[in-house]
C-alpha atoms as one frame of an Amber mdcrd trajectory, in Angstrom:
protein
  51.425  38.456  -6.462  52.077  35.402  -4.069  48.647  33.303  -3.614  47.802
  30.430  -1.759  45.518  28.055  -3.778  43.815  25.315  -1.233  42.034  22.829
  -3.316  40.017  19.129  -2.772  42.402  17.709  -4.656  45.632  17.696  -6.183
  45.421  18.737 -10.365  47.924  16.033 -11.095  47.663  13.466 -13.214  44.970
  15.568 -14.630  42.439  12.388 -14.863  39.296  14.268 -14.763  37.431  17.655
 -15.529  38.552  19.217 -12.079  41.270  17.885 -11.919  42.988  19.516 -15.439
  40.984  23.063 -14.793  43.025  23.445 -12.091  45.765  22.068 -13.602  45.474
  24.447 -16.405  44.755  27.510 -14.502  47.947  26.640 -12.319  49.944  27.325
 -15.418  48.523  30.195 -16.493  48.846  31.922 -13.520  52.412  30.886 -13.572
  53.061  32.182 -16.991  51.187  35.280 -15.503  53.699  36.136 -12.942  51.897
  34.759 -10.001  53.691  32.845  -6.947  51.233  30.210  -5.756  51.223  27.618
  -3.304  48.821  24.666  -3.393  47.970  23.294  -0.936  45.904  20.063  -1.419
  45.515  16.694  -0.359  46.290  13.403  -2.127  45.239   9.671  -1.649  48.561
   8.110  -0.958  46.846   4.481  -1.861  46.105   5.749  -5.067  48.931   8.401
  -6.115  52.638   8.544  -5.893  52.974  11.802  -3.445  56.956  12.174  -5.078
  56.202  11.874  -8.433  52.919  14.271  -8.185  55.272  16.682  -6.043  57.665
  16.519  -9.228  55.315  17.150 -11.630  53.364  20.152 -10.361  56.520  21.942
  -9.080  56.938  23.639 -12.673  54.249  25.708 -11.882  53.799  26.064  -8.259
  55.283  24.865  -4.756  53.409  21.923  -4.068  52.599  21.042  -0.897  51.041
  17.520  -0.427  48.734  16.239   2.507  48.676  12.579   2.571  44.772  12.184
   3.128  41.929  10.968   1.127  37.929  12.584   1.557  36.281  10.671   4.457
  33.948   7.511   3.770  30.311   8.482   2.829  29.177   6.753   6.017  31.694
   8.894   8.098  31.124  11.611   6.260  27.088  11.067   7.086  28.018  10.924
  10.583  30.361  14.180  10.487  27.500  15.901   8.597  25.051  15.662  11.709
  26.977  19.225  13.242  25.457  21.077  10.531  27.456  20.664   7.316  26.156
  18.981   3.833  27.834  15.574   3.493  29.547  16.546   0.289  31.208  19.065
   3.371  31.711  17.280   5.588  33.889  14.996   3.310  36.357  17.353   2.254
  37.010  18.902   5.625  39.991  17.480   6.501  41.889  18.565   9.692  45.681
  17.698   8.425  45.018  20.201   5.318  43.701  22.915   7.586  46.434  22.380
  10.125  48.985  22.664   7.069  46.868  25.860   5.551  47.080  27.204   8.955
  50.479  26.792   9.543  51.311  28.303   5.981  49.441  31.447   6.314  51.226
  32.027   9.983  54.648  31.161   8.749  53.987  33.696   5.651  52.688  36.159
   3.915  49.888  36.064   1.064  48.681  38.508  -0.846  44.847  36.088  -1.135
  44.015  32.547  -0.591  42.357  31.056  -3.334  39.930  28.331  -2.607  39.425
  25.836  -5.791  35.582  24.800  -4.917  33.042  25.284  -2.498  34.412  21.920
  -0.491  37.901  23.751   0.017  36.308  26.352   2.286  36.329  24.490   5.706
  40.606  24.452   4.938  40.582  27.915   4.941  39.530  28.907   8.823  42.417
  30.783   9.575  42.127  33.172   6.219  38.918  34.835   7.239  40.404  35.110
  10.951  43.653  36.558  10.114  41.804  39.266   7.506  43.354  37.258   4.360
  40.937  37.808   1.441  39.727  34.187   0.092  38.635  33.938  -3.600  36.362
  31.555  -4.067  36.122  29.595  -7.314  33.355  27.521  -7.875  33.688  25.122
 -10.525  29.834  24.596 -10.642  26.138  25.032  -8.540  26.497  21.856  -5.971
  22.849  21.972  -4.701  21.793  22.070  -8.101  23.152  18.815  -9.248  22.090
  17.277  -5.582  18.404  19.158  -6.535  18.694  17.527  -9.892  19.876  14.270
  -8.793  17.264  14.279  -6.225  14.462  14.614  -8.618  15.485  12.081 -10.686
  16.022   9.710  -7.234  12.758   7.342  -6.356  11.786   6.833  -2.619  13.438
   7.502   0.768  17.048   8.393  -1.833  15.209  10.898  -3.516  13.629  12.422
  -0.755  16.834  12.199   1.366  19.022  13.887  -2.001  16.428  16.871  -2.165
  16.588  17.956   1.474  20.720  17.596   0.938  20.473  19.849  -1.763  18.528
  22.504   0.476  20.686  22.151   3.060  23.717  22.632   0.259  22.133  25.713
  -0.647  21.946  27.310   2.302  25.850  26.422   3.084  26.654  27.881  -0.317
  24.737  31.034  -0.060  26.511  31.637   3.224  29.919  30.198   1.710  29.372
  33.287  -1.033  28.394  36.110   1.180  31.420  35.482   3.542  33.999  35.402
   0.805  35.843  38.592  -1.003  34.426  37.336  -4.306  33.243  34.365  -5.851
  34.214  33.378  -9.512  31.833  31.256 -11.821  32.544  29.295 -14.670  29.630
  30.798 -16.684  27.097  33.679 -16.720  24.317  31.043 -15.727  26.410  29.863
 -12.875  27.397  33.086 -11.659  23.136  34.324 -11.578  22.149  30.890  -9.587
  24.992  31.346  -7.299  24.084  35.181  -7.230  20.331  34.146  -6.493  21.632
  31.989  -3.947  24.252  34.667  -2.056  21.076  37.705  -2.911  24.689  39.415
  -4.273  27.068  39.664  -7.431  29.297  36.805  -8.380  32.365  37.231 -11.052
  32.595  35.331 -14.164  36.161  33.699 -15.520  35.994  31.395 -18.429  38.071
  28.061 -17.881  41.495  28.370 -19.612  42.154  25.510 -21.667  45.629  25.478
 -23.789  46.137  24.513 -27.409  46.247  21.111 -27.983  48.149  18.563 -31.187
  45.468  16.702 -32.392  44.688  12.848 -31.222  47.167  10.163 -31.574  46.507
   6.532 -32.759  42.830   4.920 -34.036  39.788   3.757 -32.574  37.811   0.706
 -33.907  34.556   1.616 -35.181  32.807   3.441 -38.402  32.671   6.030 -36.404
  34.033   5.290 -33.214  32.009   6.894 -30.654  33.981   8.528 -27.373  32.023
   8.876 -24.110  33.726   9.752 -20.500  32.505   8.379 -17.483  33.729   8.215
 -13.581  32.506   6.548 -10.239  31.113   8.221  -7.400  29.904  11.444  -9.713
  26.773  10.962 -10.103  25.897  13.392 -12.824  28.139  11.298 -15.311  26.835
   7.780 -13.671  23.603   9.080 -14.439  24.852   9.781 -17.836  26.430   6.543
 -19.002  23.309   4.870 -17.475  21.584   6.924 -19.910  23.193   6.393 -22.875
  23.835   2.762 -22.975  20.175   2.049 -22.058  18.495   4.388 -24.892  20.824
   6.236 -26.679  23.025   3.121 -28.087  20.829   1.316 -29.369  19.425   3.873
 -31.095  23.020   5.195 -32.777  23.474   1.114 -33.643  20.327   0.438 -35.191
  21.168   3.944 -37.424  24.413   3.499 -37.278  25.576   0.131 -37.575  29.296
   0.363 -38.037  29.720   2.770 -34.543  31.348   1.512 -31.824  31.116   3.319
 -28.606  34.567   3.855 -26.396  33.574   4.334 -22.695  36.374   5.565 -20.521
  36.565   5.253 -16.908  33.906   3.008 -15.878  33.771  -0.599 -15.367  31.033
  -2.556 -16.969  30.084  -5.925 -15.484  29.328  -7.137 -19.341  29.720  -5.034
 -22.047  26.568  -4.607 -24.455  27.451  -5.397 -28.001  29.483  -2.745 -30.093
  31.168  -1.166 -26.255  34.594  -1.440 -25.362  35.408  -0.344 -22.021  38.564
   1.535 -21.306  40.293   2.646 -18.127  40.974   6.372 -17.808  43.787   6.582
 -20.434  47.726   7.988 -19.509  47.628   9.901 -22.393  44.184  11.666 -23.053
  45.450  12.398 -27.032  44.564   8.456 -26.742  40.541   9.130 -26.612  40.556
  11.901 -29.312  41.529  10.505 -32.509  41.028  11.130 -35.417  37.494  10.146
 -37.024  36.651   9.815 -33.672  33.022  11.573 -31.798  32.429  12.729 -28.656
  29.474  12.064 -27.194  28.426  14.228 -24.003  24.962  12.938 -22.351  24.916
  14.811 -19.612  21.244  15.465 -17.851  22.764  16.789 -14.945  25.458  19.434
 -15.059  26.666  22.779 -14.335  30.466  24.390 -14.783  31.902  23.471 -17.718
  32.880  20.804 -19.599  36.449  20.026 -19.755  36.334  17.361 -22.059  34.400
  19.212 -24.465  37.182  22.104 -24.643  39.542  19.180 -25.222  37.802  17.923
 -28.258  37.966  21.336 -29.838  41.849  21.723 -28.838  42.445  18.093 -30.926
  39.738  18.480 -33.836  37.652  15.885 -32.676  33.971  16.680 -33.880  31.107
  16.865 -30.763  27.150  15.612 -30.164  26.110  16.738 -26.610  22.959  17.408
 -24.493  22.015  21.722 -23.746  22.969  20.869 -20.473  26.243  19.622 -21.473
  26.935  22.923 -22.851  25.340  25.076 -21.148  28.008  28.085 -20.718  29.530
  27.280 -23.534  28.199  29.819 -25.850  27.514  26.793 -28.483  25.088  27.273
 -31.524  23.503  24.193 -32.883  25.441  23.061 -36.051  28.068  25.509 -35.288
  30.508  24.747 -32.564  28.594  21.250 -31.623  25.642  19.537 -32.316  23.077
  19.245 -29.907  21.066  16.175 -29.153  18.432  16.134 -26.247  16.623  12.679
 -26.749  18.122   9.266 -27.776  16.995   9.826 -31.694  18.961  13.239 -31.792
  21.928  11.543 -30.726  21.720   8.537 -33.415  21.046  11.101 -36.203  23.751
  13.548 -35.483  26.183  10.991 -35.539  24.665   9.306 -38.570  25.178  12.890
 -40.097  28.646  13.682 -39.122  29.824   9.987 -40.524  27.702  10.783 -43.943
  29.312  14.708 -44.450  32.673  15.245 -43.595  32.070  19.058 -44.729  29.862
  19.191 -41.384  32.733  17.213 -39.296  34.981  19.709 -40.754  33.346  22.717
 -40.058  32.616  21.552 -36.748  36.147  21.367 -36.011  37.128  24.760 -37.349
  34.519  26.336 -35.125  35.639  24.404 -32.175  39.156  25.313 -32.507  38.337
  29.256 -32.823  36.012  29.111 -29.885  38.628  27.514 -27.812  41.306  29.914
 -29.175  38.499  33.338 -28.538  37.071  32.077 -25.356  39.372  30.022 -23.270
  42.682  31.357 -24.282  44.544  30.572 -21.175  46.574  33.954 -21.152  43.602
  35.758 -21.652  42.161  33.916 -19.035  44.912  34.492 -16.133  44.852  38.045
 -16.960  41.594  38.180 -15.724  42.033  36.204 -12.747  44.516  38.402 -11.873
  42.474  41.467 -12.684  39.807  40.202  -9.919  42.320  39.134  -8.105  43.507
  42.663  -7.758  40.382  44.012  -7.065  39.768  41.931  -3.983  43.328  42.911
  -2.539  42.614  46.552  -3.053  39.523  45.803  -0.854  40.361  46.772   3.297
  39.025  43.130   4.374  37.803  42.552   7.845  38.691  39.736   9.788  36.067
  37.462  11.339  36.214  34.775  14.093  32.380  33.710  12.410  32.601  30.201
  10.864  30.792  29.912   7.152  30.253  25.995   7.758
């Protein structure tokens, strides 16, 4: 099967959720049998295009588009034809030009479009009666919906009528395509709800893992992620560092919390700020926690399937792991308010029969549900099904 896979951005280095799905799911559908070419673009200001080239070939013909996502205010301005800003950001003429060219020059059996924003870069499929798969990696207008009704004032009012407008592009985005493929059952209904149609569901794949390398400070050292520009995890680390530290330090007062990939302009006392590390093994230690605050989310978490790949015990929010088939005191333990948070991890330093068993569980769900082999069989199983589909093609634009 020879696919082309258009995504937002390029999966390597795999420094965030996104970013080591795709990454992931790359080489599984290698190990699968698949040919695929990406096509993607990649901040040459912030990434070595060679060395990324290098690294990715292994898996699939890489084919790099020196380009970043527009400005927000650019984007804002772009956005005025129609298209939601998070859109109009991603639509990047030099990657459609080069997914254009590719799908003249060649034949594909589908194009494969790696979230919603990857759609405008696929014009030519739907005219040239390609099928496009389209896998969304979560609900966009709900996390601009969410964001918007946590957002005060002309912001707030300005993210909610985003998010309707982001609903109505992503209804039309999933009635266009062959199929759309969700992360998670809950994902897959909202989008459904959204489309008035059926959407497919494919776990993430996410590969066996050694455990953590190295030691954090703290008795227990406490691991939270973090990243600019997302909101749902800015709204997160906000979050946590206003209510839910001081809570864990006044019950816990040997934890120290380890925030990756977010700058602090002072550090509160018992945080040590890290950049996004090389190697993630680094943030998953052993004796170490993950904490997952997330009030705001839909897909998966990445991170989370990485703590259960290297033993690393987690506390998290529902909505952190919702999709994740988790039962309380099982697989994770679940925390919704700032005094869950500081107990759980209170009770996971205090019984290392419940760290342990936490672990265990993690590491079978992981190996049961996210098996990456597993995984790319059914991807190619849905795959198959949209091929064997006669697919019309449509001079209509879905933007």
């Amino acid at each position: 099967m020879k696919l082309l896979l258009v995504a937002t951005k390029a999966p390597w280095p795999p420094i965030d959720g996104g970013r080591f799905l795709l990454l992931n799911t790359l080489e599984a559908l290698a190990a699968g049998g698949c040919r695929v070419t990406l096509v993607a673009p990649v901040d040459p200001a912030a990434f070595d295009l060679a060395r990324v080239t290098r690294e990715l070939s292994a898996w699939c013909e890489p084919v790099l588009i020196p380009a970043a996502p527009l400005p927000p205010l650019a984007a804002l301005l772009r956005s005025g034809d129609g298209a939601p800003l998070s859109i109009a950001r991603h639509s990047l003429p030099a990657v459609r030009q080069e997914v254009g060219q590719r799908l003249k020059a060649e034949r594909f059996d589908l194009v494969h479009a790696e979230q919603l924003q990857a759609l405008p870069q696929v014009e030519r499929a739907f005219t040239q009666g390609v099928p496009v798969v389209l896998r969304a990696q979560n609900v966009e207008s709900d996390l601009w919906r969410a964001a918007g009704e946590r957002g005060n004032g002309v912001r707030g009012l300005w993210l909610r009528g985003e998010a309707r407008r982001l609903a109505e592009w992503e209804g039309r985005a999933v009635r266009r395509v062959a199929a759309t493929l969700a992360l998670t059952a809950e994902d897959a209904a909202r989008l459904g709800e959204l489309a008035g149609g059926r959407v497919g569901v494919v776990r993430a794949p996410f590969p066996e893992l050694p455990p953590g390398s190295g030691r954090l400070e703290g008795d227990p050292p406490v691991v939270v992620f973090g990243s600019r520009g997302w909101l749902p995890n800015e709204d997160s680390v906000a979050w946590y560092l206003k209510d839910v530290w001081p809570a864990v330090r006044s019950e816990v007062p040997g934890a120290v919390l380890h925030l990756y990939g977010i700058d602090l302009a002072s550090s509160p006392p018992g945080v040590i700020v890290h950049p996004p590390p090389g190697d993630s093994a680094e943030a998953f230690p052993p004796g170490s926690i993950l904490a997952v605050p997330l009030r705001i989310a839909s897909g998966v978490r990445i991170k989370i399937l990485e703590a259960w790949a290297r033993g690393v015990p987690v506390v998290a929010t529902p909505a952190a792991l919702a999709g994740l088939e988790v039962e309380d005191g099982k697989e994770a333990l679940v925390a919704r308010e700032a005094r869950e948070f500081a107990t759980a991890i209170r009770r996971l330093r205090e019984d290392p029969a419940l760290a342990a068993s936490l672990i265990a569980e993690g590491r079978k769900a992981r190996r049961e549900r996210h098996d990456p082999r597993e995984i790319a069989r059914c991807l190619i199983a849905e795959y198959e099904k949209v091929i064997a589909r006669p697919v019309e093609s449509s001079g209509a634009s879905g933007s």
